[in-house]
C-alpha positions as MATLAB code, in Angstrom:
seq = 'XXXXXXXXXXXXXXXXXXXXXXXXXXXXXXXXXXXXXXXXXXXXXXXXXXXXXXXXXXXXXXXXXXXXXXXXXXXXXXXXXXXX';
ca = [
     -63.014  -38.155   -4.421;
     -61.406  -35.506   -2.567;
     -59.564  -37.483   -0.043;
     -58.094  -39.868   -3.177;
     -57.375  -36.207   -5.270;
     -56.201  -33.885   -2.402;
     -52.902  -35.633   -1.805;
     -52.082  -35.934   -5.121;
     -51.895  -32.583   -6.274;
     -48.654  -32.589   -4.452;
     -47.546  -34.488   -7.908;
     -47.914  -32.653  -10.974;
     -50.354  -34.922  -12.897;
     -51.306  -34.501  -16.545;
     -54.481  -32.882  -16.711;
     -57.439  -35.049  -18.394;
     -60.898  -34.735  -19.160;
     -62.182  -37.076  -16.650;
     -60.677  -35.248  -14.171;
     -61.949  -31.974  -15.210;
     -64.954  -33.165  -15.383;
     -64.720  -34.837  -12.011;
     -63.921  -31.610  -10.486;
     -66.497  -29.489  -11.736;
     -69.249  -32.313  -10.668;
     -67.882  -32.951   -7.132;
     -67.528  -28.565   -6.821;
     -70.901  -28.041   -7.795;
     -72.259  -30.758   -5.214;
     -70.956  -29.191   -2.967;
     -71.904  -25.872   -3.908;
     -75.719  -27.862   -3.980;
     -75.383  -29.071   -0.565;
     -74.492  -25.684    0.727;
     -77.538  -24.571   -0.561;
     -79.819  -27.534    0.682;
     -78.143  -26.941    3.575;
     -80.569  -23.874    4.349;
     -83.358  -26.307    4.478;
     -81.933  -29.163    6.825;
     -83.216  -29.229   10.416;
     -80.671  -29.010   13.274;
     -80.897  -30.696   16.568;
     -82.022  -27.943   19.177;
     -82.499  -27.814   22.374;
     -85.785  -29.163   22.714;
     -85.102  -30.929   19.538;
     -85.314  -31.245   16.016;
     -85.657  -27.595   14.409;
     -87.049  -27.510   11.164;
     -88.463  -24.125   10.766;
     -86.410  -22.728    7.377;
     -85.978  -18.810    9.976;
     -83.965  -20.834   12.635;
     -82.618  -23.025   10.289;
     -80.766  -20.618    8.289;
     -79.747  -18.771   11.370;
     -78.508  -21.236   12.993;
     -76.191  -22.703    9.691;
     -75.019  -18.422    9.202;
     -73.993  -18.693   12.690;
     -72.016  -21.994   12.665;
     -70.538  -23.523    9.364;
     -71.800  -21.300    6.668;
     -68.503  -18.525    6.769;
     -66.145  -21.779    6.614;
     -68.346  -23.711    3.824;
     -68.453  -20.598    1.667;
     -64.312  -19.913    2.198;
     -63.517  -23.466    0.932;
     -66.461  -23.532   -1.723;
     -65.467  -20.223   -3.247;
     -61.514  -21.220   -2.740;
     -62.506  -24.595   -5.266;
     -64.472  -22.637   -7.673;
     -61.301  -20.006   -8.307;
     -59.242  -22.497   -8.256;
     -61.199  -23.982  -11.045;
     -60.882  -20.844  -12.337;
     -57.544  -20.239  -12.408;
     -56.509  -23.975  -13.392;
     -58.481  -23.057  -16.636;
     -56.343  -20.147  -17.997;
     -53.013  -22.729  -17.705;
];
C-alpha cells in the first residue's frame, strides 16, 4: 500500500472512501505492530532474547524514536487531511 500511495500524493487525487478507509487501516497496523513490537525477541549476542525487560530496551534504544516520528507524522496527517 504505501509504496503504490506514497508517490502518488505528488498528484492531487480526488479523495474517496476507499482510500480513507485504506489509510486509517494500514495507520493503525502500524500503530499495532509498534506495539507488538515490545513483545518480539531480538537476536542477541548469545542469541535469541525473548525476555519482554530486554526486549523493550533493546527496541527504545534502536527503532522505537524513528517508528514513533513516522507513526505520529501519519496519524496528524490523518488529522489534518480531515479538516480539508
Amino acid at each position: 500500500y504505501d509504496i503504490v500511495v506514497i508517490p502518488l500524493l505528488a498528484y492531487d487525487l480526488p479523495s474517496s472512501m476507499a482510500w480513507d478507509v485504506a489509510e486509517i487501516f494500514i495507520t493503525s497496523a502500524w500503530t499495532l505492530d509498534l506495539v507488538f513490537t515490545f513483545f518480539r525477541g531480538f537476536e542477541g549476542v548469545s542469541g535469541v532474547e525473548m525476555r519482554i525487560n530486554k526486549i523493550a530496551r533493546h527496541y527504545l534504544t534502536t527503532w522505537f524514536i524513528f517508528d514513533v516520528i513516522v507513526i505520529g507524522l501519519d496519524w496528524v496527517l490523518w488529522a489534518m487531511s480531515g479538516s480539508d
